[in-house]
C-alpha positions as CSV (number, residue, x, y, z in Angstrom):
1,X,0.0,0.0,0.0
2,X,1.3,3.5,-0.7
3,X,0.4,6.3,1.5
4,X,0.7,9.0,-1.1
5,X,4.4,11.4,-0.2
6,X,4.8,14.7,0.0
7,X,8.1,16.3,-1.4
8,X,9.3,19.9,-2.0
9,X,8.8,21.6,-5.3
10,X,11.5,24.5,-6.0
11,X,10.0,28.2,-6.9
12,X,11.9,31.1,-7.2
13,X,10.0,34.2,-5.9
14,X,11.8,37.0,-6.5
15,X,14.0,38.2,-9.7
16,X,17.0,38.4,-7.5
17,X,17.0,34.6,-7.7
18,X,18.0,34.7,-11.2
19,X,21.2,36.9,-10.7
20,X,22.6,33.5,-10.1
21,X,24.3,32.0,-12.7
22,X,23.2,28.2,-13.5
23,X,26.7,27.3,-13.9
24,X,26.7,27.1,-10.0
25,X,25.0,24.0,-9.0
26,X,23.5,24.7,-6.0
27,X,20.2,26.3,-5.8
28,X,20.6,28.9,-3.0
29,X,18.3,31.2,-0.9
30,X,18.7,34.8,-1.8
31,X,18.1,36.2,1.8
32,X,21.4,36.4,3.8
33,X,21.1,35.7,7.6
34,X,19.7,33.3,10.1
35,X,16.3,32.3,11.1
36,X,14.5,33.3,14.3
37,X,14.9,32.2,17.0
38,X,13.9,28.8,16.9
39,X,14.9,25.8,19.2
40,X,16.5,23.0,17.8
41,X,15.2,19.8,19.3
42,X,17.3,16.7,18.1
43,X,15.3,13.7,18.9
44,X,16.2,10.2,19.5
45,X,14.3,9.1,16.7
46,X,16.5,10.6,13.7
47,X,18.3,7.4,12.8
48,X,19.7,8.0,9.3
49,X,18.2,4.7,7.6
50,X,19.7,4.6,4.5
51,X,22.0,7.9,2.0
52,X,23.5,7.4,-1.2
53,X,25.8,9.4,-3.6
54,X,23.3,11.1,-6.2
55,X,26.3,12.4,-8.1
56,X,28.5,9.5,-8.2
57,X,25.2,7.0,-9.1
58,X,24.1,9.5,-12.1
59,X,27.4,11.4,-12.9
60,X,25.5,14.9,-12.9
61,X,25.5,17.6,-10.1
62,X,22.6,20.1,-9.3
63,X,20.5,17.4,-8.1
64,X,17.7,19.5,-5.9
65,X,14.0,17.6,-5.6
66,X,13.5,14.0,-4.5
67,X,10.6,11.7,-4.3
68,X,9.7,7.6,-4.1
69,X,6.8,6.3,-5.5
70,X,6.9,3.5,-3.5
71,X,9.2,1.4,-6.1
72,X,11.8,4.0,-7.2
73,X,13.7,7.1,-6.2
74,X,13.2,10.3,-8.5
75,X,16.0,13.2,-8.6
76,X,15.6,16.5,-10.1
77,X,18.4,18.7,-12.0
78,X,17.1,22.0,-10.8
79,X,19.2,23.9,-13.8
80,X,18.4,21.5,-16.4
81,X,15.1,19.1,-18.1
82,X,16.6,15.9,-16.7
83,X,15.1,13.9,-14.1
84,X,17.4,10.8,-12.4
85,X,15.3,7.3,-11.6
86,X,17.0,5.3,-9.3
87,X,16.3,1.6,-7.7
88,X,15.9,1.6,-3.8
89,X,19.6,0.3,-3.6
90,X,20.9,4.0,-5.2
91,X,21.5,2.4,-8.5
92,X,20.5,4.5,-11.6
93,X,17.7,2.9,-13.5
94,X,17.2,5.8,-16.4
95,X,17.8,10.0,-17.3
96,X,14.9,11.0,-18.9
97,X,13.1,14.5,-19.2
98,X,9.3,15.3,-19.6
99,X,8.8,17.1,-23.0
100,X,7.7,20.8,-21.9
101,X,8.9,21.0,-18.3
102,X,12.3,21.9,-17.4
103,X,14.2,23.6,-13.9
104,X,12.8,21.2,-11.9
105,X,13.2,21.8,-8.3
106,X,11.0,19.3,-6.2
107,X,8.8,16.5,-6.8
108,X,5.3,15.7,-5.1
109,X,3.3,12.2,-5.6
110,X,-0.2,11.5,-5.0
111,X,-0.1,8.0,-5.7
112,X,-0.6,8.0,-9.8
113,X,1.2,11.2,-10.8
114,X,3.9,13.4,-9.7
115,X,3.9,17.3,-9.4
116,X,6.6,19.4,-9.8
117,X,7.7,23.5,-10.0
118,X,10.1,25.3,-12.1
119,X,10.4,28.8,-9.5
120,X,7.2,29.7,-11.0
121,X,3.9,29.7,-10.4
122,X,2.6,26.6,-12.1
123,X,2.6,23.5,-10.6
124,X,3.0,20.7,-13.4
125,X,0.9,17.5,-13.5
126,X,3.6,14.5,-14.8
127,X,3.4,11.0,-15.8
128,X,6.7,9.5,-15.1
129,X,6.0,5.8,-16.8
130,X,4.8,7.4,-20.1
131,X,7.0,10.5,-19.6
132,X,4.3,12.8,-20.7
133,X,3.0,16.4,-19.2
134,X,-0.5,15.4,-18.4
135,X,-1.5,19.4,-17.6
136,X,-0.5,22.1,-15.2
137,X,-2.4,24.2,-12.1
138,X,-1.9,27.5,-11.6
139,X,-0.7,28.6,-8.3
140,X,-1.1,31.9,-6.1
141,X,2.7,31.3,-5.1
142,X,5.9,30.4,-6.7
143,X,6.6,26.9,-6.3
144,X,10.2,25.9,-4.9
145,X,8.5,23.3,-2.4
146,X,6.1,21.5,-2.7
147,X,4.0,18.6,-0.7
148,X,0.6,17.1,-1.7
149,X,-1.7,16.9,1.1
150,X,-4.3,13.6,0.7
151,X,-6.1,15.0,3.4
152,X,-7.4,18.0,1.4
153,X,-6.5,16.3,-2.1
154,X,-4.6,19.6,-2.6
155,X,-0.2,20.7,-2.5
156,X,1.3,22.8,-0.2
157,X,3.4,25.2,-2.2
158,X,5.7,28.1,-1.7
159,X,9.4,29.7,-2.1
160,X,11.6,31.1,-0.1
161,X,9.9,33.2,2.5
162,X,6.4,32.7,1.5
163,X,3.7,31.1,4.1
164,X,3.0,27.6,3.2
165,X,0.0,27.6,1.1
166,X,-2.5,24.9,0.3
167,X,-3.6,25.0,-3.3
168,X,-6.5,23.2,-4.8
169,X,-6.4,21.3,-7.9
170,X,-8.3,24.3,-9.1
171,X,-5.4,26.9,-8.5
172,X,-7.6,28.2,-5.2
173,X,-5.9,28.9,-2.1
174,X,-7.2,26.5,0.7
175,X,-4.9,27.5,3.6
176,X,-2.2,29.1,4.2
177,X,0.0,29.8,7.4
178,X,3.3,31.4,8.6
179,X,6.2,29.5,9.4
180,X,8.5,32.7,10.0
181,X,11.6,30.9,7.6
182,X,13.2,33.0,5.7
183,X,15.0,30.3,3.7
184,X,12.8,27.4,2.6
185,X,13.6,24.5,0.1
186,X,11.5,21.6,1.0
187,X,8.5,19.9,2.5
188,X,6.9,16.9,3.6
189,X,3.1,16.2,4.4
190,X,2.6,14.2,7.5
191,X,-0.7,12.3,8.8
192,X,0.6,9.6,10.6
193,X,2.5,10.9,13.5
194,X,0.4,11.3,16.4
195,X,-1.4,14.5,16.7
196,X,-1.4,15.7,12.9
197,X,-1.3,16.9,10.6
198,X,2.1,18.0,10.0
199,X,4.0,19.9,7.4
200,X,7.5,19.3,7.5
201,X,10.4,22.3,6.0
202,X,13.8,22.0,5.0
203,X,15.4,25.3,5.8
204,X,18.6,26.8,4.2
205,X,18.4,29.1,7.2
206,X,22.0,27.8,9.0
207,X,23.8,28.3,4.8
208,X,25.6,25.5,4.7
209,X,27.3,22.2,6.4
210,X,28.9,23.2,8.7
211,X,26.5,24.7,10.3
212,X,22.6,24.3,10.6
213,X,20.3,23.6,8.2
214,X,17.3,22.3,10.0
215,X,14.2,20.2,9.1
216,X,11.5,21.9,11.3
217,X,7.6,20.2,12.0
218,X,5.2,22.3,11.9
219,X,2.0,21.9,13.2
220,X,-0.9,22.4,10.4
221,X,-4.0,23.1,12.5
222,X,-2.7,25.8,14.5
223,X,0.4,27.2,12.0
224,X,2.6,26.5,15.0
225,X,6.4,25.0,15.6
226,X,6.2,21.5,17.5
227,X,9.2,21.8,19.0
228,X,10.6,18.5,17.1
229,X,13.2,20.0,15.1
230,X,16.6,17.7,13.1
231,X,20.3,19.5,12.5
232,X,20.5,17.6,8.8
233,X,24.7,18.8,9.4
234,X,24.8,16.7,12.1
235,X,25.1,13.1,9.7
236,X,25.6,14.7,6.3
237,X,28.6,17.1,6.8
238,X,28.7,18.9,3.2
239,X,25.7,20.1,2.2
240,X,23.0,23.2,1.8
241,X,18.8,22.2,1.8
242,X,17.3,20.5,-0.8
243,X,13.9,18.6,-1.4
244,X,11.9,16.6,1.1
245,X,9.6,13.2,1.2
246,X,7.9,11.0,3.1
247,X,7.1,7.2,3.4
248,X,5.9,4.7,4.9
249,X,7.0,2.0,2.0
250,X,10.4,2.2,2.1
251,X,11.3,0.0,4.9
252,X,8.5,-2.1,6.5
253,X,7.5,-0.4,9.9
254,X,9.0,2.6,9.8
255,X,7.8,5.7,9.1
256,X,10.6,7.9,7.2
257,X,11.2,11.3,6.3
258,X,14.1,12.0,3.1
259,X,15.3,13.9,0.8
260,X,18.0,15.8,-0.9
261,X,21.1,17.1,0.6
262,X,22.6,19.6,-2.2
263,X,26.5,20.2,-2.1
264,X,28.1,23.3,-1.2
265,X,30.5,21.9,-3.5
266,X,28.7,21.0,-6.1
267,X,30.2,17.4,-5.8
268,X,28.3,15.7,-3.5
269,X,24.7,15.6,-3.6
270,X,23.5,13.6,-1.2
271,X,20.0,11.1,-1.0
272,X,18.9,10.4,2.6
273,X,16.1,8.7,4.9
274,X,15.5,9.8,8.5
275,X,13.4,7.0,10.4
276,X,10.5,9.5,12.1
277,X,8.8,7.4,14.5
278,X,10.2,3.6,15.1
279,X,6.8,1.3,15.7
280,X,6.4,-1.1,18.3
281,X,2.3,-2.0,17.4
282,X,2.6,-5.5,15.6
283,X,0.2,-6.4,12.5
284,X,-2.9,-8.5,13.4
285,X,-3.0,-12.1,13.4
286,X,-3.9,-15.7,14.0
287,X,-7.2,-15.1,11.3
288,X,-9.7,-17.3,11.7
289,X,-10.6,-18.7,9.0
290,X,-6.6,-19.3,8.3
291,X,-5.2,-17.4,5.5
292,X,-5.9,-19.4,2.2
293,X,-8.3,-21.3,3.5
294,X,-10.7,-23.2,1.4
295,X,-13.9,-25.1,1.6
296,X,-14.9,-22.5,4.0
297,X,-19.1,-22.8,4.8
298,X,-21.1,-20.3,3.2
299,X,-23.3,-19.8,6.4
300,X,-19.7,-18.7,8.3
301,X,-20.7,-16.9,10.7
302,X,-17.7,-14.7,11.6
303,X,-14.3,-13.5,11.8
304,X,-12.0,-13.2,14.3
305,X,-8.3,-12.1,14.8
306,X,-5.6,-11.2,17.3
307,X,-4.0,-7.7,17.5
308,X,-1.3,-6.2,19.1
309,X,-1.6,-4.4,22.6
310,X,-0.6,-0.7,21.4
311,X,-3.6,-1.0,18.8
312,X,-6.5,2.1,19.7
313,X,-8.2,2.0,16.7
314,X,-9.1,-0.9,14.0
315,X,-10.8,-1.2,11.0
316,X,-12.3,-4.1,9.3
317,X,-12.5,-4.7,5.4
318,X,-14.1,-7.4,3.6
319,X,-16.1,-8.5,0.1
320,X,-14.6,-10.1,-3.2
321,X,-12.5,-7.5,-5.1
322,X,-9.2,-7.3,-3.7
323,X,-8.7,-3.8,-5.1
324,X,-12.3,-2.6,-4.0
325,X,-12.6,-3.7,-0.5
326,X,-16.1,-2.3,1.9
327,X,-15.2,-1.1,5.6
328,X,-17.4,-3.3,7.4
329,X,-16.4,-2.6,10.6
330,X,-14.3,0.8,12.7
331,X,-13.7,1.8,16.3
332,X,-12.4,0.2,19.0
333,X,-10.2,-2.5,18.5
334,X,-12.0,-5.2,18.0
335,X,-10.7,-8.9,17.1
336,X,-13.7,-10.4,15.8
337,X,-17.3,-9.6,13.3
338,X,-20.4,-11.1,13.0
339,X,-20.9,-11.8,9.1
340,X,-23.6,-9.1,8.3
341,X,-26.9,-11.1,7.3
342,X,-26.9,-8.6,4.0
343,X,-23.4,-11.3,3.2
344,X,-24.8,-14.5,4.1
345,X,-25.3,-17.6,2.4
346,X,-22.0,-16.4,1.2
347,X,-21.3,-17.4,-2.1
348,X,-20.1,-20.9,-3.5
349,X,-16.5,-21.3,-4.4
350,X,-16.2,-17.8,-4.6
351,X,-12.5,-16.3,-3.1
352,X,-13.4,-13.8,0.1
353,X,-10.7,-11.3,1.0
354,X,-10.2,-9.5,4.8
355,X,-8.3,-7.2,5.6
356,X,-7.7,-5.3,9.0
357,X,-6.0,-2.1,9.6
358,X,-4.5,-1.5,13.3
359,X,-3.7,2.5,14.4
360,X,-1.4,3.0,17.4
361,X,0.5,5.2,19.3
362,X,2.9,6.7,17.8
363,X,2.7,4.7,14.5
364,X,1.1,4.8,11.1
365,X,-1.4,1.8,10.1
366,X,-0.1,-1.9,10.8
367,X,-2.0,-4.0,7.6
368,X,-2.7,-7.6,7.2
369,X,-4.6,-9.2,4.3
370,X,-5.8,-12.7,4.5
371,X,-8.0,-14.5,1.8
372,X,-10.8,-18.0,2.2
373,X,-12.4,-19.8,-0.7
374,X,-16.2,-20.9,0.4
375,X,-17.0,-24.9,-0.5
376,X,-18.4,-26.1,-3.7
377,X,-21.7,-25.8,-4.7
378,X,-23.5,-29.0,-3.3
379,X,-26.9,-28.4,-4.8
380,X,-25.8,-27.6,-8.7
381,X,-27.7,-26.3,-11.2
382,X,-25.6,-27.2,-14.7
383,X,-26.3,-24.8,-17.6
384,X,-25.7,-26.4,-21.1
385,X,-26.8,-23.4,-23.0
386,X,-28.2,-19.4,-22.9
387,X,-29.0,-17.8,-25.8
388,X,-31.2,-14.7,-27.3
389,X,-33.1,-13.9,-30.5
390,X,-34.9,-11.0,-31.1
391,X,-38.2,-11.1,-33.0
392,X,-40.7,-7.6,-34.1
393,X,-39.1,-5.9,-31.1
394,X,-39.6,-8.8,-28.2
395,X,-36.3,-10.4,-27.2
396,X,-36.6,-14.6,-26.9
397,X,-34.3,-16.1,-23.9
398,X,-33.7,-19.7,-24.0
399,X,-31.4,-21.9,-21.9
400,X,-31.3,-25.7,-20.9
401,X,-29.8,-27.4,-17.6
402,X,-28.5,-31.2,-17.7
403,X,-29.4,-31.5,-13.9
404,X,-31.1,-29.7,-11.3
405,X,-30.8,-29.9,-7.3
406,X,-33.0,-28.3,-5.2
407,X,-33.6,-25.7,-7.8
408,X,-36.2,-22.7,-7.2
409,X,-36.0,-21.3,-10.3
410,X,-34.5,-18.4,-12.4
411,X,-34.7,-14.6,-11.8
412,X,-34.4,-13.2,-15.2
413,X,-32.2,-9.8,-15.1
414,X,-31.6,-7.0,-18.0
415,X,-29.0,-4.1,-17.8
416,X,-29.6,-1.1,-20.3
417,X,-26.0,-0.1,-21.3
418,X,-26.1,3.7,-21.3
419,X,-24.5,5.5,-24.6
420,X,-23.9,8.6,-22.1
421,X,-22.4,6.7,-19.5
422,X,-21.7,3.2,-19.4
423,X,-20.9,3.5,-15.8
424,X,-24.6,4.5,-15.3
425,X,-25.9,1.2,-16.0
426,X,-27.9,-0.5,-13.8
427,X,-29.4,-4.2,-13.9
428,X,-33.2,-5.1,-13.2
429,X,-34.9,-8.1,-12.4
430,X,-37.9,-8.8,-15.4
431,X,-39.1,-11.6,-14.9
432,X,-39.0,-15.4,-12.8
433,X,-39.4,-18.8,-14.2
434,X,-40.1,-21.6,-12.0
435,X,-37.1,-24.1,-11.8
436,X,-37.6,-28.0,-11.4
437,X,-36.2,-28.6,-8.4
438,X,-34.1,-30.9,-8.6
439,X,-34.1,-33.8,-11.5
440,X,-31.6,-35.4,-13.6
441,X,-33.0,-35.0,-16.9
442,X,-32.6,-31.9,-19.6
443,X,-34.6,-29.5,-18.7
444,X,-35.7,-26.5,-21.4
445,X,-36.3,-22.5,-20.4
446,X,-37.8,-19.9,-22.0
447,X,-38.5,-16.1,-21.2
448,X,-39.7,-13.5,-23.7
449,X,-39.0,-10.1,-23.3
450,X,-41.4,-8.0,-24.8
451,X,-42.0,-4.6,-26.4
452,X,-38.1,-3.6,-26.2
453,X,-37.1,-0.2,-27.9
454,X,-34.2,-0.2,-29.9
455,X,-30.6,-0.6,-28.4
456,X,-28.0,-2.4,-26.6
457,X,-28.8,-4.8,-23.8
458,X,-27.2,-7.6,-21.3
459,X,-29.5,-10.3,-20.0
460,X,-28.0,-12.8,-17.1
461,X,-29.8,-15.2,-15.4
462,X,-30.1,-15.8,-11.5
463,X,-30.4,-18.9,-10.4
464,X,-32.1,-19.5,-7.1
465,X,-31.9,-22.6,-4.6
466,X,-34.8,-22.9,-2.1
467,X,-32.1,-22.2,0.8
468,X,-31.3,-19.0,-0.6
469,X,-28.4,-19.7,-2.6
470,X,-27.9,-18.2,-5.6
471,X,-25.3,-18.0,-8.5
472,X,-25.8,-15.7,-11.8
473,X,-25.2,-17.5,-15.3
474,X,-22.5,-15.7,-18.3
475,X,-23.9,-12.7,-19.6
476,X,-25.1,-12.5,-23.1
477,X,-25.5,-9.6,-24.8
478,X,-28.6,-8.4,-27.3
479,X,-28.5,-5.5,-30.2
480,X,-32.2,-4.7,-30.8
481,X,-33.2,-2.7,-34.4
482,X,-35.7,-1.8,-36.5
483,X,-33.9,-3.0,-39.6
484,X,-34.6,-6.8,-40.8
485,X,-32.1,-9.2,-42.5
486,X,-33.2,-12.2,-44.4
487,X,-32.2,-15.2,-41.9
488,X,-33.5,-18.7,-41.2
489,X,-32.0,-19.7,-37.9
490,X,-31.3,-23.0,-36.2
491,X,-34.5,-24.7,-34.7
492,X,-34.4,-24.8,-30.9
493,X,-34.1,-27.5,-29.4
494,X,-31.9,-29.6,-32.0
495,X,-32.4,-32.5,-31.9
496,X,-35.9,-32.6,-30.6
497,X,-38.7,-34.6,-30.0
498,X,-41.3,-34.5,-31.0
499,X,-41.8,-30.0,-31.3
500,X,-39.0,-28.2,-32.1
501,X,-38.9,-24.2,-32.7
502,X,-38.1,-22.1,-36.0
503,X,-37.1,-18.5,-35.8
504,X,-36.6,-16.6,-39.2
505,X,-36.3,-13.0,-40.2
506,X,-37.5,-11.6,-43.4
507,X,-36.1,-7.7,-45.0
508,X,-39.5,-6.7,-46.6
509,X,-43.0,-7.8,-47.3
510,X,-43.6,-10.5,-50.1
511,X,-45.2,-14.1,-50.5
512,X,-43.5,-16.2,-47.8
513,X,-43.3,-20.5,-47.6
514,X,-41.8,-22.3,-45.0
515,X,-41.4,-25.9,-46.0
516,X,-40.4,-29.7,-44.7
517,X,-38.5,-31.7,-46.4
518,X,-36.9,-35.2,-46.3
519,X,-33.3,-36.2,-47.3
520,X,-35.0,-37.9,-50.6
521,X,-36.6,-34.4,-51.1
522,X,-39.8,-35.3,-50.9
523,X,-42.1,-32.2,-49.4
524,X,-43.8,-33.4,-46.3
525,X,-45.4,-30.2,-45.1
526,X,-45.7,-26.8,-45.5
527,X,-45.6,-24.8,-42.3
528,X,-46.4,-20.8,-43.8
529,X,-47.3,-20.2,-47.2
530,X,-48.6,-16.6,-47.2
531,X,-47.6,-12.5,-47.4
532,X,-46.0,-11.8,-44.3
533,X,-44.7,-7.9,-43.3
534,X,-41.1,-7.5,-42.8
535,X,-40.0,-8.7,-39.5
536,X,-39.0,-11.5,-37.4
537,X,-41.4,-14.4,-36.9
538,X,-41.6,-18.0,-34.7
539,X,-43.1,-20.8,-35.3
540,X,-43.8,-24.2,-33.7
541,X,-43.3,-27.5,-35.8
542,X,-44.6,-30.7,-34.5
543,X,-43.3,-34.0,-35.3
544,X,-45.4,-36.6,-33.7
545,X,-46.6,-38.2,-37.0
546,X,-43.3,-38.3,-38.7
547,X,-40.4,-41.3,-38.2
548,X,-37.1,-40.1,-36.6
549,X,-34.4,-39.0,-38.4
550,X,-33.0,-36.0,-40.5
551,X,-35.3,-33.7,-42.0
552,X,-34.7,-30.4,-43.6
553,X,-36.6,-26.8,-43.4
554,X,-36.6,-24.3,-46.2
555,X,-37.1,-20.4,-46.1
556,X,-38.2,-18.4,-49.2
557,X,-38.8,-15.0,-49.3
558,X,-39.6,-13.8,-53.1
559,X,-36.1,-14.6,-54.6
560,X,-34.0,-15.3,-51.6
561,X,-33.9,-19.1,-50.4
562,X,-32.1,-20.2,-46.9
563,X,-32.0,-24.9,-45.5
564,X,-31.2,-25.8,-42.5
565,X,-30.9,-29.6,-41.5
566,X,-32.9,-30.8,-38.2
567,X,-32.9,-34.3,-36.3
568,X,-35.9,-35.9,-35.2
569,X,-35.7,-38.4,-32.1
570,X,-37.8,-41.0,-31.7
């Protein structure tokens, strides 16, 4: 799971900015002197995880904005088009620019697409796999930082000395508060430590290693300094501000802050992790069912779990989509659920997925995802057939089973596909026919939909046991229209015995036969022989008086002439 990160997007502010020359690497604050006077607080907690060379690994400089997307590192080359992709070892993957956007500073990712600013006030909307400019926002502020907050589903942006400001997708401001830096360079969303939300800055403030250049939390609620404060000098010793990030998918249970270190030398650019808030809560366990479990009852009447001591809040997930999950359950920590009646019968051998999320103190979310497969069907219906046929505007469903158990019978369901919105569709039920119960022999179904406008349609069939259990047949789908073909189409059933069914369609008025032959050719009857309108018709031929075997039926419209071979079982 990624928990979308927040990084700092580079905006210059103020033309001063461009009275230094790209030819010096580092991307440097304007304003001369120290910060205010703000307390540095080194905590315990600000283990550097994990640094690399950016230089060395991509054999550029000027490297200023960082991100991770959960399965790579991104570097920006804030006086150039070139972006740096590395693997989570520091290796360099690719170079690679985004036609139309150059002078990167920072990156921000929302989980799909980054965001970045070139010290101007457009924020640009990027696709890194396809390397494409997808569009741009406008922004009240420049944009040297920059951190996308999922709270608000907006980016908090600014440049030097600006407040922090939350922009909308829309370019709006949403918030905005004053941090009282003079010199900032990065940021970093934060909604897992305890308390939040956060915005995290990389300040420039202290110039350069050695010295100070601090990473400072800022309360977002109140605009206000925590107190928690880092000295970035203090484990990277050459260095001046650069972008910030953080994750929670970088190394499993902990909670990280990184970024950029940009050389005062222009030799050494420097990647880093911070660990933020080391997590002692443990994911749930011991599921019951067991993970993977199979032949699970479909009348299971719960689930239960253990979870860790530290846990305060829990919630539950559950249904059939991995991807698309329904929060059955939030609170409390709780280490069991009654199966909601709306669930139950579950379905048969159908795969079930669970998954419980665990909050804690002082930690993000502690996951675990555990799967059952429900027990075969032991009461089958088995289709051998569903088809349609439309005639003069009804639509003719007709399926078959080879065996029945304790079957109720069929719910007949249609779903109008919408040419606005396909999303829009919705299915309803038309129509039941009685089931029979539960035999051995081939059974035959038929359901006529009638008067149906013109269009596009999907039909399904649900079949109901007397228990309540249910399972839905493969969906077919009908085109209804107005305009006629000449067709003669295969009688239904085939073979049969002793009445069988013919469909055929006819383009436009005229004389019309419909004949029985043998296979010496020998006419033995003649089922229509009149002017028929153009349309689709049915009719019913009935073969008690003839022997079995193979008999033929012709179709002849005027000058157009359609066989078709049928068996007869006696």
């Amino acid at each position: 799971m990624i928990r979308n990160l927040f990084c700092p997007l580079s905006v210059i502010l103020m033309s001063t900015a461009l009275l230094f020359s790209q030819n010096d690497n580092r991307d440097i604050s304007p304003f001369p002197g120290s910060e205010r006077g703000i307390p540095i607080n080194t905590l315990a907690m600000w283990d550097l995880e994990f640094s690399f060379n950016v230089t060395n690994a991509s054999g550029a400089s000027g490297n200023a904005g960082a991100e991770f997307d959960g399965t790579y590192i991104y570097t920006t080359r804030w006086a150039s088009n070139l972006i740096h992709k590395f693997d989570m070892s520091g290796n360099l993957v690719e170079e690679f620019s985004i036609p139309g956007v150059t002078g990167l500073r920072d990156l921000a990712f929302d989980g799909t697409y980054m965001y970045g600013g070139a010290a101007a006030n457009i924020i640009y909307q990027m696709d890194f796999n396809t390397k494409t400019l997808i569009g741009t926002i406008s922004s009240p502020v420049a944009v040297r930082f920059i951190a996308y907050d999922e709270i608000n589903d907006g980016f908090w942006c600014g440049s030097w000395t600006d407040d922090p400001t939350l922009v909308s997708r829309t370019g709006q401001t949403l918030n905005s508060f004053s941090t009282g830096l003079t010199h900032q360079y990065g940021a970093a969303f934060d909604d897992i430590t305890t308390g939040g939300e956060y915005l995290w800055i990389f300040d420039q403030g202290g110039g350069s290693c050695p010295g100070s250049l601090i990473i400072y939390q800022f309360e977002i609620a109140s605009g206000t300094f925590t107190g928690i404060s880092h000295d970035a000098c203090i484990d990277l010793t050459d260095g001046i501000a650069g972008g910030l990030f953080t994750t929670i998918d970088y190394i499993a249970g902990n909670f990280l802050i990184g970024g950029i270190m940009q050389s005062n030398t222009g030799l050494d650019d420097t990647f880093f992790l911070y660990d933020l808030s080391p997590c002692s809560v443990a994911p749930p366990s011991n599921p019951d069912p067991p993970a993977w479990a199979q032949n699970v009852p479909v009348n299971l009447a719960q689930l239960s779990w253990s979870n860790s001591p530290g846990d305060i809040v829990s919630e539950l997930y559950f249904g059939t989509d991995p991807d698309s999950l329904t929060m059955v359950q939030g609170g409390e920590p709780d280490s069991s659920w009654s199966i909601s009646s709306n669930y139950l019968p579950l379905e048969y051998l159908t795969t079930y997925y669970w998954m419980v999320i665990n909050y804690g103190t002082p930690c993000y979310p502690t996951v675990a995802e555990w799967s059952f497969i429900t027990e075969p069907d032991p009461t089958p219906v088995e289709f051998i057939s569903f088809r349609s046929e439309v005639l003069n505007g009804r639509v003719i469903l007709s399926w078959s089973t080879a065996s029945e158990t304790n079957n109720k019978g069929f719910e007949v369901g249609r779903e109008v596909c919408s040419k606005q919105n396909a999303e829009s569709s919705l299915w309803e039920r038309i129509g039941f026919v009685g089931g029979n119960g539960t035999t051995s022999g081939q059974k035959d179904y038929s359901f006529i939909d009638k008067n149906v406008s013109a269009g596009t349609y999907s039909y399904r069939l649900k079949q109901v046991d007397f228990n309540g259990s249910f399972k839905f047949s493969d969906e077919i789908r009908v085109a209804v229209s107005t305009v006629y073909d000449f067709i003669l189409s295969r009688n239904y059933p085939n073979p049969f015995n002793p009445v069988t069914n013919i469909r055929y369609e006819i383009p436009y008025s005229g004389m019309v036969t419909v004949k029985i032959y043998d296979v010496l050719g020998k006419e033995i009857a003649t089922l229509v022989s009149e002017e028929k309108q153009a349309g689709s018709y049915s009719l019913r031929f009935d073969g008690s008086s003839l022997s079995g075997g193979v008999y033929f039926y012709q179709l002849k419209s005027g000058s157009l002439i359609k066989n078709r071979k049928m068996i007869l079982l006696k």
